[in-house]
C-alpha positions in Angstrom: 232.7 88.7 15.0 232.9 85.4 13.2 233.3 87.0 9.7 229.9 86.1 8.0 227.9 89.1 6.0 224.1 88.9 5.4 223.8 89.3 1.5 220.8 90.7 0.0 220.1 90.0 -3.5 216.6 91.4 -4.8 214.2 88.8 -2.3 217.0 86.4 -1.8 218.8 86.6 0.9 222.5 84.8 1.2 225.9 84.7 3.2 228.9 85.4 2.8 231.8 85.5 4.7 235.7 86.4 4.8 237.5 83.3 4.5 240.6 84.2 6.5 239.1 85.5 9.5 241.0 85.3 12.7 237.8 84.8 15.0 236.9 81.7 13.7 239.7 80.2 10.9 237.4 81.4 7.9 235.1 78.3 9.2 231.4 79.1 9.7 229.6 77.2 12.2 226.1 75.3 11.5 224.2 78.6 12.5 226.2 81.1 10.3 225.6 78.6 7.7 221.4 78.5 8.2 221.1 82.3 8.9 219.6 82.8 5.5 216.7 80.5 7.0 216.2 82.4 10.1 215.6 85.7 8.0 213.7 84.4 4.9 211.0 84.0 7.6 210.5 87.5 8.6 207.0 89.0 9.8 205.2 90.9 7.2 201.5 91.1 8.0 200.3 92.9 11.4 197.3 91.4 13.1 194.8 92.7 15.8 193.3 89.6 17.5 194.5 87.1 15.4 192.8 88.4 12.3 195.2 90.3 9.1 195.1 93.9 9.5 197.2 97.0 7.7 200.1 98.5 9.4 198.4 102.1 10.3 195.6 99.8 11.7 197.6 98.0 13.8 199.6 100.9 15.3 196.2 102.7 15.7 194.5 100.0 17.9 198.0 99.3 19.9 197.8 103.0 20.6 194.2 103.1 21.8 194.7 100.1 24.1 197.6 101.7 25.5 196.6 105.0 26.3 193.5 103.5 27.5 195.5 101.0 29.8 197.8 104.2 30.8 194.6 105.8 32.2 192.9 103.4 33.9 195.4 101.2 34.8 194.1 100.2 38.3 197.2 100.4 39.9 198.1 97.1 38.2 202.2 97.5 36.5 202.9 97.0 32.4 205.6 95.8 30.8 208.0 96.4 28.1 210.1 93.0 28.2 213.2 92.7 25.5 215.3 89.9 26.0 217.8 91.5 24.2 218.2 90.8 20.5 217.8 95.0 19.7 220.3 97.5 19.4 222.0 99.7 21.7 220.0 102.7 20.3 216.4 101.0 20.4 217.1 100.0 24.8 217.1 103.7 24.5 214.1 104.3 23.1 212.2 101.4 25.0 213.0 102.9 27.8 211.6 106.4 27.1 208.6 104.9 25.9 208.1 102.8 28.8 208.5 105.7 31.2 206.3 108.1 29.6 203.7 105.3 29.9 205.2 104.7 33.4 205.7 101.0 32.9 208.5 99.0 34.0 211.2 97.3 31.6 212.5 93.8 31.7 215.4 92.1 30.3 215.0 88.5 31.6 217.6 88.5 34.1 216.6 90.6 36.3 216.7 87.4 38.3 220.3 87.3 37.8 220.9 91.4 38.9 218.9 91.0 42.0 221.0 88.6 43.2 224.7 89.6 42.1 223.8 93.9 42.0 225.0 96.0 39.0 228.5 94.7 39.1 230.0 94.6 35.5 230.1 91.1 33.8 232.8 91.6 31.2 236.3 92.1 32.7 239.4 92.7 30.3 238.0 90.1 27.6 238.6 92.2 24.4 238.2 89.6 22.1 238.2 85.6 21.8 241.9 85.6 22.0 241.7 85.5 25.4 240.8 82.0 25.4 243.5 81.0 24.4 245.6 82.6 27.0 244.8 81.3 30.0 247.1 78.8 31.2 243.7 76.8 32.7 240.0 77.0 30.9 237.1 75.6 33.2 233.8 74.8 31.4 230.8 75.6 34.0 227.6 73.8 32.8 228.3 74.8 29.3 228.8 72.7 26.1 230.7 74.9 23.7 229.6 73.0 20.9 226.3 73.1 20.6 226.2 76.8 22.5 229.0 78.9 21.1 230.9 77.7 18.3 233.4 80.4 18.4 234.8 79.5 21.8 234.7 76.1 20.8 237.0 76.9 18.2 239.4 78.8 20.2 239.1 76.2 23.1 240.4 73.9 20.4 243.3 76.1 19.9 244.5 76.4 23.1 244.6 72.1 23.4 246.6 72.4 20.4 248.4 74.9 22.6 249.3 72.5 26.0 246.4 75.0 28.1 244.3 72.7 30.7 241.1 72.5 30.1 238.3 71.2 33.0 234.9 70.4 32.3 232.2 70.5 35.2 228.6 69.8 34.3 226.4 66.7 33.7 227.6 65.6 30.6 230.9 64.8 28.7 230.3 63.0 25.1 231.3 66.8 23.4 233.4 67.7 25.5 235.5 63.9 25.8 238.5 65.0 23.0 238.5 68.7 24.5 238.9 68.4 28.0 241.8 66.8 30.1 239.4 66.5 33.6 236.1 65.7 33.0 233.9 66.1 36.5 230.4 64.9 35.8 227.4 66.0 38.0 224.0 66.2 38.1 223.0 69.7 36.8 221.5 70.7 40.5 224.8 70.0 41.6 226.9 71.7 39.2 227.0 74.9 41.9 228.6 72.4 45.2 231.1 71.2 43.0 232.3 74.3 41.4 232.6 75.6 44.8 234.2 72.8 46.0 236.9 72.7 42.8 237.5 76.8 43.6 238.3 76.1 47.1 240.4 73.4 46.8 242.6 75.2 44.2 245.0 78.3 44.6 245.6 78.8 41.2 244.6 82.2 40.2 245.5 82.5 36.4 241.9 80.7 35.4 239.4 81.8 32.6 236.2 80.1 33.7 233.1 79.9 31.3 229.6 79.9 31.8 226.1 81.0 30.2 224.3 83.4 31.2 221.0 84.5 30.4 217.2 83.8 31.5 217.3 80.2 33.0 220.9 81.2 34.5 220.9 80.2 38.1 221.8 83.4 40.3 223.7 81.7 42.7 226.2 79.9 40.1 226.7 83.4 38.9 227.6 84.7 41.9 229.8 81.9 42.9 231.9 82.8 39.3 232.0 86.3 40.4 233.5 85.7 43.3 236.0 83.3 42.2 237.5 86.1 40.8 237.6 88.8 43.0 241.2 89.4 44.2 242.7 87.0 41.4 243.9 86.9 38.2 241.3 85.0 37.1 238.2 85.9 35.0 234.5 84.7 33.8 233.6 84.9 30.2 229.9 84.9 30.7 228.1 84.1 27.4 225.3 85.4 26.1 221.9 83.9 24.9 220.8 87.1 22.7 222.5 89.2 20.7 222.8 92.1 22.6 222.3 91.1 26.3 224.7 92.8 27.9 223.2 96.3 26.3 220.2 95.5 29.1 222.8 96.5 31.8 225.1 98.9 30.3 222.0 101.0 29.4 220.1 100.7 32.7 217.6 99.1 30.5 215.9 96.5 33.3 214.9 98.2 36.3 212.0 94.9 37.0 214.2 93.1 39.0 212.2 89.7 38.1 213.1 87.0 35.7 211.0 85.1 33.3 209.3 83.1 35.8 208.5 85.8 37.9 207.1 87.8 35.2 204.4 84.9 34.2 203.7 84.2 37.7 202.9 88.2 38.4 200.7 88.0 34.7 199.1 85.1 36.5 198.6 87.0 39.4 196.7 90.1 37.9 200.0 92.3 38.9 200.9 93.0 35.6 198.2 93.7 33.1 199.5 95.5 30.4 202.7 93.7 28.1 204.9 95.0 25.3 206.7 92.1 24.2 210.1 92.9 21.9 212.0 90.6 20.0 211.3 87.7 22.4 209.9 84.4 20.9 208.8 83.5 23.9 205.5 81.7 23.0 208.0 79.4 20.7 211.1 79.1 23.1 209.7 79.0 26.7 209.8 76.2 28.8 206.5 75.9 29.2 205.0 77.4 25.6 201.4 77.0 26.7 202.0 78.1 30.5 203.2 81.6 28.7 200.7 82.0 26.1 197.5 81.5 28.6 199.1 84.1 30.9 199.2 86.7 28.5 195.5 86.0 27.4 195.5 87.6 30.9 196.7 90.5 30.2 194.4 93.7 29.3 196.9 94.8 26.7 199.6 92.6 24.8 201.3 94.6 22.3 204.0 92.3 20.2 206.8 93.7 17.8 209.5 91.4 16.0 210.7 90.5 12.9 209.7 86.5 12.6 206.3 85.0 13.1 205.3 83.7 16.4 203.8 80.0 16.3 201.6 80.5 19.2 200.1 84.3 19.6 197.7 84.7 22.0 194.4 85.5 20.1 194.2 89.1 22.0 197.6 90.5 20.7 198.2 93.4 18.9 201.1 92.5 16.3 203.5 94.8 14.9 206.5 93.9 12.6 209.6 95.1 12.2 212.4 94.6 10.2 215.3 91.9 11.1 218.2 92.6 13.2 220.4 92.5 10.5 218.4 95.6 8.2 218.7 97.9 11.7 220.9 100.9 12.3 222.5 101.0 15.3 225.3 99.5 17.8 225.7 96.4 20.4 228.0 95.5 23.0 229.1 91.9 21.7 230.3 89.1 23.8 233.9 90.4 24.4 232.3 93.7 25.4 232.8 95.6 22.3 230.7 98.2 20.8 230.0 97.3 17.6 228.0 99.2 14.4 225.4 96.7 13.2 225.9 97.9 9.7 221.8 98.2 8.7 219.6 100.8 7.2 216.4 101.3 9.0 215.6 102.4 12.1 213.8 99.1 13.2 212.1 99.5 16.5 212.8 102.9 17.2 210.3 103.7 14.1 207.6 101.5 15.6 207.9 103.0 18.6 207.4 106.7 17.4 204.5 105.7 15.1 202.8 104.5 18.8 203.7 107.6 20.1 202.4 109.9 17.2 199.3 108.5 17.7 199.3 107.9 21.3 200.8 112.3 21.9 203.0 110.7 23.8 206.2 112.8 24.0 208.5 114.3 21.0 210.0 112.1 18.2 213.0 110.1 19.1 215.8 110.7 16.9 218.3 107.9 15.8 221.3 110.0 15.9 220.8 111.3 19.2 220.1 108.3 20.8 223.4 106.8 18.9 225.5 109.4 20.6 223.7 108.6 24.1 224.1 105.0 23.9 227.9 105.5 23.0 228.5 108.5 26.2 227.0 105.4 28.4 229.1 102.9 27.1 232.4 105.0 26.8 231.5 105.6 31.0 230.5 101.5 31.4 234.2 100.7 30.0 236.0 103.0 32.4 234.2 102.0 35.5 236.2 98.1 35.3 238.0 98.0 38.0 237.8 94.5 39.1 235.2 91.8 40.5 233.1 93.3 43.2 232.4 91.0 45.7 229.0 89.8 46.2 226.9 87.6 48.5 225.8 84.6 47.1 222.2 84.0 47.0 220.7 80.5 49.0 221.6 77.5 46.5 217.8 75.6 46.3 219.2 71.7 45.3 216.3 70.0 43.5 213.4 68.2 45.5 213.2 65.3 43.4 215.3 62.9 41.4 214.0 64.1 38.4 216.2 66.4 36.2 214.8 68.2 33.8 217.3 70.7 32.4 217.0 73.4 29.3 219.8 74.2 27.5 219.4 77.1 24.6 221.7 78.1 21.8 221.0 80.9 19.0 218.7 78.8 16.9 216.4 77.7 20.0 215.9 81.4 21.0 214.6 82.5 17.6 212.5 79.7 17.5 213.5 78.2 14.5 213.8 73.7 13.5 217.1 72.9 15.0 218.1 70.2 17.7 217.4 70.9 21.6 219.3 69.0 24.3 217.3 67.6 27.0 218.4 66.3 30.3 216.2 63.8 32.6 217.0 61.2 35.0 218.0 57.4 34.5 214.4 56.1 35.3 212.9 58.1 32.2 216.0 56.7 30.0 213.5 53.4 28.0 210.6 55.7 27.5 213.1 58.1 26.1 214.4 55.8 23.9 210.9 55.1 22.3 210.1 59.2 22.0 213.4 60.9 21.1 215.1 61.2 18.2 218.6 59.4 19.1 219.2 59.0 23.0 223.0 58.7 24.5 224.2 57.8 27.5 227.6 57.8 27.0 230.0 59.8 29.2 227.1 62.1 31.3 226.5 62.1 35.2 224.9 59.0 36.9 221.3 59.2 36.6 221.4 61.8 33.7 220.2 60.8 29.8 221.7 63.2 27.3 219.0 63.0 24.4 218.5 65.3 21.3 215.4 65.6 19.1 213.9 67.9 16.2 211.8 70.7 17.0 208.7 71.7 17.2 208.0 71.9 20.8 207.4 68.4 22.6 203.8 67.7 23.8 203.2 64.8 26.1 206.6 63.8 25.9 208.5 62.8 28.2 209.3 65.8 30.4 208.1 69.9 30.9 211.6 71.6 30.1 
């Protein structure tokens, strides 16, 4: 919603974007500005096993290897895992191909459903406005700046406006000339204090906001959810993909495991059989190598996205497909909008009927009726709000050691691209991390917590696993 249009000009591929758009001021942020970067690096070339192969050839093999996994699967569960940068439309069609191969599907927070149920995570936010609105704005363990530059800008707005705004979470230096209480803590603790601030409070005309996504902690979300039951008050939970909230509205995840469950079941030998969707994982996990060596695991490992991986396991399948922004369909963005994508191919919903030609695995899935399924389901998802459903909060686990080692992700870090990562570790670490990092502060962040930033690629033998 910030304004900016992908511009295709024979190979080259541009932005614009309208210069007085209300979202965002007609200002484009650092990641609207390097979106040309992202997609100039789209997948071209399938490969079976780490060798070049030809499109039909690669469809052909991921075929076999599923339909010989789907009958003789040893009772031993697959996979399709999409984290959620796909459209409304293609969750449909992952999950009738996943349940005609009777595999499960997986957003990544299935971590986060388990523990707070199918309660609905957007409440009356219809657009960024409402940011400005609120007569108080807490910040949850979130830096707006580096993570969503749109609410930034409208949290700037509402300062210019007289709204308070509170900041709880372990660091401060972005959030100093934003914030008018700024209560630092150790990221382990950001969930006692939050409580605490909630309970000590009546006011009930509060927007809080948080992320939300794969390395969200269940019981913070629950805590938020419940802060608002019976108030005024709401949670503007955002997003780490493009289309996350698409994974509930559509009933897409019914594994109800997060990321680290899904490598440790890999590990395990429960899961032997992956079809991985538009998630860079082997770039973007905390542990890149932990990840790759489980799915060398796996009996079948069947990857379609649009940009290159940096680290494919050398038994994958690998099947492009075009970038978000060439693909028909819809999303559900941020506010809880439906949204047309504006593209021209059918993206993953092709792939997957390609598989299932050769696989004879159930009739062609046809864009426009899965367009009008995916909008029946949403029309009934925005007329089931009612209000916060109150939830019991799952057992907070505090850290076992001093050590701090916290990941925070924006859009760049999720696509895997060069950008700048935060990291988080304890005072101890703070001289080696001068010699290591890129720049190092420790300015205004909790006691005991370095806030340092360095340049991708991934970090080996540095000074922490994040």
């Amino acid at each position: 919603m910030c304004g900016v249009h992908i511009v295709e000009d024979g190979e080259e591929i541009d932005i614009d974007f309208q210069k007085y758009c209300p979202i965002n001021n007609g200002k484009l942020c650092k990641f609207g500005i390097d979106l040309p970067r992202i997609y100039k690096n789209c997948l071209e070339s399938p490969m079976i096993d780490g060798n070049l192969a030809g499109r039909e050839e690669a469809i052909a093999e991921a075929a076999r290897r599923l339909n010989d996994w789907y009958h003789d699967s040893d009772g031993r569960e697959g996979l399709v895992l999409c984290c959620g940068d796909a459209t409304n439309e293609e969750h449909l069609a992952m999950k009738e191909f996943a349940s005609h191969l009777g595999m499960k599907r997986a957003s990544g927070l299935g971590h986060v459903l388990k523990a707070v149920g199918n309660t609905p995570f957007i409440h009356d936010i219809k657009n960024f406005d409402i940011v400005e609105g609120f007569e108080q704005i807490v910040l949850v363990n979130i830096d707006p700046y580096y993570q969503y530059p749109l609410v930034a800008r409208k949290l700037q707005n509402a300062k210019r406006r007289g709204k308070k705004i509170v900041s709880i979470g372990p660091e401060g230096t972005h959030v100093e000339g934003l914030a008018d209480d700024i209560m630092l803590c150790r990221p382990t603790d950001v969930h006692d204090r939050l409580k605490g601030y909630v309970s000590e409070r009546s006011e009930n005309y509060t927007l809080y906001i948080a992320s939300m996504g794969p390395y969200s902690d269940p019981t913070l979300i629950a805590e938020l959810n419940n802060a608002c039951h019976g108030t005024n008050s709401r949670v503007f939970f955002i997003k780490d993909y493009a289309n996350t909230e698409a994974s509930i509205i559509m009933g897409f995840n019914n594994y109800e495991s997060g990321i680290e469950d899904i490598i440790e079941h890999i590990e395990e030998g429960r899961i032997n059989a992956l079809v991985l969707v538009e998630s860079p994982l082997y770039d973007t996990y905390l542990d890149n190598e932990r990840f790759r060596k489980a799915c060398e695991r796996l009996k079948v490992l069947v990857v379609v996205q649009s940009l290159m991986p940096r680290d494919l396991p050398a038994n994958a399948v690998l099947v492009p497909m075009p970038a978000f922004y060439k693909r028909r369909g819809t999303l559900v963005n941020a506010c809880g909008r439906i949204l047309d994508l504006g593209g021209y191919t059918e993206g993953l919903i092709g792939v997957l009927n390609d598989l299932n030609e050769k696989m004879r695995n159930g009739q062609r899935m046809e864009f426009g009726k899965l367009s009008s399924r995916a909008r029946e389901i949403y029309g009934r998802w925005i007329m089931e709000f009612k209000d916060y459903k109150k939830v019991p909060v799952p057992e907070h686990v505090p850290a076992d050691n001093d050590t701090i080692h916290y990941y925070v992700v924006n859009p760049f870090l999720i696509r895997g691209m060069d950008h700048q990562l935060v990291k988080r570790a304890n005072g101890e670490l703070y001289d080696r991390a001068k010699e290591r990092e890129s720049y190092v502060l420790k300015k205004n962040v909790a006691e005991g917590v370095i806030l340092a930033y360095q340049r991708d690629p991934r970090y080996k033998k540095m000074i922490c696993r994040y």
